[in-house]
C-alpha positions in Angstrom: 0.0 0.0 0.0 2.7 2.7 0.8 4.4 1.6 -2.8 0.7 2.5 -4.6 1.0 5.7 -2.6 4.3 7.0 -3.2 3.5 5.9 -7.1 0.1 8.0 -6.3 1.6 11.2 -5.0 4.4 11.4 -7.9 2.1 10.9 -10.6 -0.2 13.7 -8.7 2.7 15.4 -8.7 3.3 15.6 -12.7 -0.1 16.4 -13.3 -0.1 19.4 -11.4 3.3 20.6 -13.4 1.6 19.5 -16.7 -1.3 21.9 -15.9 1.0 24.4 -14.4 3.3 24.7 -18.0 -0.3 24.6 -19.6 -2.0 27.0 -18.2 0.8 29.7 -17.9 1.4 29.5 -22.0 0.0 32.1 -24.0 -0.2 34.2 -20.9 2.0 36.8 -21.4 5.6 37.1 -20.6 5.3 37.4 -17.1 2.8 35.1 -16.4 5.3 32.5 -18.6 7.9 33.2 -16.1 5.8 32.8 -13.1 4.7 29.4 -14.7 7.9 28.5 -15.1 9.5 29.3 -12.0 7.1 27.4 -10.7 7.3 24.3 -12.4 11.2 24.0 -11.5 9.7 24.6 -7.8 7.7 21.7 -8.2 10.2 19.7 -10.3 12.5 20.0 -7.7 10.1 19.0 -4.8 9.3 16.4 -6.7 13.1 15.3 -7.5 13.1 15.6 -2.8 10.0 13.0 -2.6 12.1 10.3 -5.1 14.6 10.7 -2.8 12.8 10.2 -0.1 10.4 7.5 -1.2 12.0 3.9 0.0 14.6 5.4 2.9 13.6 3.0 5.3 16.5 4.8 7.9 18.9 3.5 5.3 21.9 6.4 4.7 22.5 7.8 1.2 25.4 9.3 -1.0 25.1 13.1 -0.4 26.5 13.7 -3.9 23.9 12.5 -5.4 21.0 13.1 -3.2 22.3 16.9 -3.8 22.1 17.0 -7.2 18.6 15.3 -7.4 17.1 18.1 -5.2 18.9 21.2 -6.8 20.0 20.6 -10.0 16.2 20.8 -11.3 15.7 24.1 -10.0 18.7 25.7 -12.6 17.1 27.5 -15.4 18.4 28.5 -19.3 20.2 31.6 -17.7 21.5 29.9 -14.7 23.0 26.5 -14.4 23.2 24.8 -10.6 26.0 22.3 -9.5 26.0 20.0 -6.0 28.6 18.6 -4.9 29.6 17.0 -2.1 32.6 14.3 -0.8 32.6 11.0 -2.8 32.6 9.4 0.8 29.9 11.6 2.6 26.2 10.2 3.4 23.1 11.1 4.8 21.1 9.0 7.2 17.5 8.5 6.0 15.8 10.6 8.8 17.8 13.7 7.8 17.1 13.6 4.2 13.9 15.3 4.3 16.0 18.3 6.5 18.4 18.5 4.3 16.4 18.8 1.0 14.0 21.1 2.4 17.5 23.7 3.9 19.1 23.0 0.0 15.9 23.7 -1.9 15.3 27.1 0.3 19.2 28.0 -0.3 19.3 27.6 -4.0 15.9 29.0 -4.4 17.0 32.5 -2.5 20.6 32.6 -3.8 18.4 32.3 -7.9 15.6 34.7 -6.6 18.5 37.4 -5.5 22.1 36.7 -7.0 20.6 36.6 -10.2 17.5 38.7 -10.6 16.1 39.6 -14.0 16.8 36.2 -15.7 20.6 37.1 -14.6 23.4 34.6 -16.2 25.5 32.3 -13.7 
């Protein structure tokens, strides 16, 4: 049962970025913006919940649990790159901390190093 409703919550989670990138086209330039700032909020939450999904106290590779939560949120104007020690892991219960204190950090340091669709 928790299988069906991890499977559940991440297809619930692409249909509400497919009607998000839908609903934001033809809406103007800022409203395309919004749309997709949005999407790579949600892409990344989603990329968090995979990583999540099947920690059963287990520790991952930081490296890589990194990347899967901020890498998404990089745009055509700004590229994002985690890394982390080859030998560096995170026990399961802290996962959810830790992507939650990434996605907050990379989402601030986009919203105000680069404003205005900014390169970096």
């Amino acid at each position: 049962l928790l299988a069906e409703l991890h499977h559940r919550v991440r297809n619930h989670l692409q249909i509400v970025g497919s009607i998000i990138r839908s609903e934001s086209r033809g809406g103007g330039a800022e409203v395309e913006a919004f749309g997709e700032r949005l999407e790579r909020r949600l892409a990344a939450l989603t990329a968090s919940y995979a990583a999540l999904q099947g920690e059963d106290g287990r520790s991952v590779p930081a490296r890589a649990f990194l990347r899967q939560v901020c890498e998404p949120l990089g745009t055509a104007a700004v590229r994002v790159e985690a890394e982390a020690s080859d030998d560096l892991t995170i026990s399961g219960r802290s996962t959810a901390i830790l992507g939650i204190i990434a996605n907050e950090a990379v989402c601030n340091a986009m919203k105000h190093a680069f404003p205005d669709d900014r390169p970096g």
